[in-house]
Every structure is written in C-alpha cells, then in structure tokens.
C-alpha positions in Angstrom: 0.0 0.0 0.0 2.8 2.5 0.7 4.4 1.6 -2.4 1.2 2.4 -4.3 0.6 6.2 -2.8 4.8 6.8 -2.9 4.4 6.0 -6.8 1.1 8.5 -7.0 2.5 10.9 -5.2 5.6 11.0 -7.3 3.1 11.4 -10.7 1.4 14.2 -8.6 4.8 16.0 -8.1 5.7 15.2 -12.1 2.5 16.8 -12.9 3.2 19.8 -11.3 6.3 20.3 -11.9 5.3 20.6 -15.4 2.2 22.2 -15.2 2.2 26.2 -15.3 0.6 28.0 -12.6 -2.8 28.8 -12.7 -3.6 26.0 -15.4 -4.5 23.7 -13.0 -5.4 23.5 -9.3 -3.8 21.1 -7.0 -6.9 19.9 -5.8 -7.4 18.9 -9.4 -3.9 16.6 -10.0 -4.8 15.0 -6.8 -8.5 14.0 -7.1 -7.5 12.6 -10.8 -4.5 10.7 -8.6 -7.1 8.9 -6.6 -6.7 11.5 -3.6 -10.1 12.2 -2.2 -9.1 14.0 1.6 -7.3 16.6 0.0 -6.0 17.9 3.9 -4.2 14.5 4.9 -2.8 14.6 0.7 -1.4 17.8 1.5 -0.1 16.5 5.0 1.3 13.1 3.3 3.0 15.2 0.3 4.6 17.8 2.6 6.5 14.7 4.6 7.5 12.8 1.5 8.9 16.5 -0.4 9.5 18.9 2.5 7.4 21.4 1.0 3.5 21.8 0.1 1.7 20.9 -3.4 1.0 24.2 -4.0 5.1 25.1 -3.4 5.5 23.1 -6.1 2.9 24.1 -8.6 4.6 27.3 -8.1 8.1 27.0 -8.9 
C-alpha cells in the first residue's frame, strides 16, 4: 500500500512540476491521482517532499 501512494504521489509532483501555474489547481492533480481527503494529501506530500503541493505548482 505504501508503495502504491509513494508511486502516485511522485506522478502528482511530475505533474506539477510541469504544469504552469494557474492552469491547473492542486486539488485537481490529486483527485484525478485517486486523492479524495485533500488535507491529509497535502499532509502526506509535505513529509514525502518537504514542502507543500502548492510550493510546487509554483516553482
């Protein structure tokens, strides 16, 4: 199971890494990751990459 949500997490950082800003919400890459309680997604993502989702839509 943790190997399942470190692999969708990493296609979640992919995609917005490579997504401009304002294209696409982060609630939005999530849910279409399988994420549906967006608070503990942004609580998992900000252990696994030391930063929030919306950090990284941003840079």
């Amino acid at each position: 199971m943790a190997y399942l949500r470190r692999q969708r997490l990493e296609r979640v950082r992919e995609e917005l890494l490579v997504t401009a800003a304002g294209a696409v919400s982060v609630t939005e890459v999530a849910t279409r990751r399988g994420f549906i309680h967006l608070s503990r997604f942004a609580a998992i993502y900000r252990a696994a990459f030391s930063e929030n989702p919306s950090d990284t839509l941003r840079s």
